[in-house]
N, C-alpha and C positions, 0 to 999 in steps of 0.2 A: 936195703933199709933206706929209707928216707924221713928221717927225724922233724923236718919243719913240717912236710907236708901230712905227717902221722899227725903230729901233733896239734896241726890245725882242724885235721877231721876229726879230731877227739874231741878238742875244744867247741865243735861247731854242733856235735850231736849233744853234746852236753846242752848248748844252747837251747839245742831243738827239744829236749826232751822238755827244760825250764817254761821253752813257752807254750809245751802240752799238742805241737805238732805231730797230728796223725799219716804216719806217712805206707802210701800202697806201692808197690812198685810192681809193674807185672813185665816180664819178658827179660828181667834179667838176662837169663841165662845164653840170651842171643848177643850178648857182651863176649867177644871173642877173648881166649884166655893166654892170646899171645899175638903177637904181628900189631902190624898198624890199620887203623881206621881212623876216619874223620866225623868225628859223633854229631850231629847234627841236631842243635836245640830250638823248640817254640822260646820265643821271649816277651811274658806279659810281665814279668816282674822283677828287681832289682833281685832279688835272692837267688835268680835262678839257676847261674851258676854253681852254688854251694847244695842247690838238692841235687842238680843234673849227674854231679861227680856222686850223689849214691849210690847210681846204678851198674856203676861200676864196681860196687864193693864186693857184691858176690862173687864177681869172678877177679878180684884181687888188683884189680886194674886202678893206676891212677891217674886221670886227665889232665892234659895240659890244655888251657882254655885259653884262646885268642882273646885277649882282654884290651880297651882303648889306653893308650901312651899312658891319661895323666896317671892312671892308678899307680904304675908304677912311680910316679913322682913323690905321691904322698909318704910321709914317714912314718907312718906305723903299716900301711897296707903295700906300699913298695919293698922293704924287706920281705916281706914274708913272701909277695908274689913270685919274688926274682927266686927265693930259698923253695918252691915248689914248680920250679919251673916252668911257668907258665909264659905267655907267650906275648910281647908287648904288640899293639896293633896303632903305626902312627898314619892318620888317613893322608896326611900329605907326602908320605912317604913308604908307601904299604910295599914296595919290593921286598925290602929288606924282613918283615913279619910274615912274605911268602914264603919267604925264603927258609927261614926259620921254621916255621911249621912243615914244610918238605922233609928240612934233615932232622924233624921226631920224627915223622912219618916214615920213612926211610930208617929211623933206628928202631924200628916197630912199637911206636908210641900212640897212646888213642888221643888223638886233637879234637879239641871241642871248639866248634864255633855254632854263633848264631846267624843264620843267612839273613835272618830281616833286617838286622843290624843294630836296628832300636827298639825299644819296647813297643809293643802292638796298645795302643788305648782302646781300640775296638774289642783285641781278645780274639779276633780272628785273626790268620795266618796274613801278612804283608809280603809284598813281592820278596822273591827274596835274589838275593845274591848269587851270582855264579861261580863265586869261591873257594869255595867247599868244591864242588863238581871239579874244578880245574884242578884242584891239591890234589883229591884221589884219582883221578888221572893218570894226573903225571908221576905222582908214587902209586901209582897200581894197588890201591888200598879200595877197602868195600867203603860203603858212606851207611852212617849205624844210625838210622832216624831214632829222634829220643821227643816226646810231649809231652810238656810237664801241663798242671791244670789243677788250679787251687793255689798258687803262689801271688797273682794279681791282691787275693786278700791282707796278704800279709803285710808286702810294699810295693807298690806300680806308680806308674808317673801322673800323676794330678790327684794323688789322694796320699791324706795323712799314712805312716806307716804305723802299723799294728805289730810291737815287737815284745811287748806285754806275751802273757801267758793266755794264749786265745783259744789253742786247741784248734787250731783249723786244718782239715784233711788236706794233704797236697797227696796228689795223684801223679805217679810217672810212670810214663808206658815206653817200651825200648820194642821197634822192631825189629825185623830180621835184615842182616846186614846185605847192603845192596852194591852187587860187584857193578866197577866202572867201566868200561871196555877203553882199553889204549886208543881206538879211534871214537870215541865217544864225544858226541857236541855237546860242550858245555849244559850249554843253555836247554838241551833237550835232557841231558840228563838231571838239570837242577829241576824242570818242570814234572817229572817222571818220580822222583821223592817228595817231592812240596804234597803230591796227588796223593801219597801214600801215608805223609804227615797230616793230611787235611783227615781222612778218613782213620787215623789212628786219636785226632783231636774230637771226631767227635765221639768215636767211641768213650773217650775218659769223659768227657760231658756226660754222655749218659748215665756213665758209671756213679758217676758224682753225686752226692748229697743236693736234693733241691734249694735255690737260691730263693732268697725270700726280704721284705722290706727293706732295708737298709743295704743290704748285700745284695740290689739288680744292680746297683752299680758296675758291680764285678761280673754281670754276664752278659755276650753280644746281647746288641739290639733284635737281631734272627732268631734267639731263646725269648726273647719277651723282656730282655733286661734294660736297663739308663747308661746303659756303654754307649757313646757315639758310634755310629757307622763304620764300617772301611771307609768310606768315602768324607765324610766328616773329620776321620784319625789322621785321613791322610792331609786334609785342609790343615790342621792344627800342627799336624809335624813341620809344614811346608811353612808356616806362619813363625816358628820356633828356629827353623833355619836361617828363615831369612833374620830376625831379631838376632840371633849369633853371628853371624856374615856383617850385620850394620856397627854390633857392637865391637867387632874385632876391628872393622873400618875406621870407625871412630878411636878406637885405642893407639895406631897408626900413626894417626894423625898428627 
């Protein structure tokens, strides 16, 4: 039994129901119903953490999710993170959150991380991170691709969020878990799931309800949508970096 993190999945579906969220999941069932895995999420939205952990309900499972330091600082969402075990991620000092996610992984725990690291504005898959790859590695865990797709409408980064009662489809699709081999390169093997995540993202695309006026915003530019480019997302995150790097310079000072 795990009482905070019960009770925040209650609380949360409660929410979901409030705001008339249509939610698909397909491939549960390839959620292993015991040992470790390192769950591996698309990230176009601030929510997506709290759908990603559905797909694990069917098979009873609950995620511990690499999340950045400050959350845990705040006072109402740092309790509850630390009381569901989740997993704090400080970038200037990331040994210690490998470290951490090795021994869930290791007590056969499913770890959720996102490889791209920040939300995608494009809505297409960003380079992603060799992280994940290294963890299941070196704990000999399978790596569980998960795509989520319809959460961008709710809350994403440069648009007002929609937490009103909208009724918007979110689509999650879990595929089948992908063993790591002990001598496995990183980086070959993060490029070998991103391929499989790419082709599982656009199946949910297609799957998906047509985007129309107001809502191209929310789909790649490659669908016909007002989402900037890969190449554009990536101009603006790099613009947003550096404005945090000057700002924290200045703070210094």
């Amino acid at each position: 039994m795990e009482p905070v993190y019960e009770s925040v999945v209650a609380v949360a579906r409660g929410i979901f129901a409030m705001q008339g969220l249509q939610f698909t999941i397909v491939g549960d069932e390839n959620v292993p119903d015991g040992g470790g895995a390192v769950m591996v999420v698309n990230h176009t939205g601030y929510m997506d953490f709290t759908y990603a952990g559905l797909a694990a309900q069917k098979s009873g499972r609950l995620v511990r999710f690499m999340a950045k330091e400050s959350v845990f600082r705040h006072p109402v969402s740092g309790p509850l993170m630390r009381g569901m075990r989740h997993i704090a991620v400080d970038r200037e000092a990331g040994a210690s959150s490998y470290a951490a996610a090795l021994a869930a992984l290791r007590r056969g725990e499913i770890v959720g991380v996102f490889p791209e690291a920040t939300i995608s504005r494009s809505f297409e898959l960003k380079d992603f991170k060799s992280g994940a790859a290294r963890m299941a590695r070196a704990a000999q865990v399978p790596i569980l691709p998960v795509v989520i797709w319809g959460s961008q409408r709710v809350w994403t980064k440069g648009h007002p969020r929609r937490l009103g009662r909208t009724g918007i489809p979110i689509f999650i699709s879990v595929g089948e878990p992908i063993p790591v081999a002990a001598d496995a390169d990183p980086a070959a093997a993060t490029a070998a799931y991103k391929e499989v995540m790419g082709h599982m993202l656009e199946l949910a695309q297609a799957a998906y309800e047509p985007l129309r006026g107001p809502d191209l915003r929310f789909l790649p530019a490659r669908m016909g949508g007002t989402a900037p480019t890969l190449a554009e997302a990536n101009r603006l995150d790099e613009l947003e970096r550096a404005d945090r790097v000057e700002r924290r310079t200045g703070d210094s000072d």
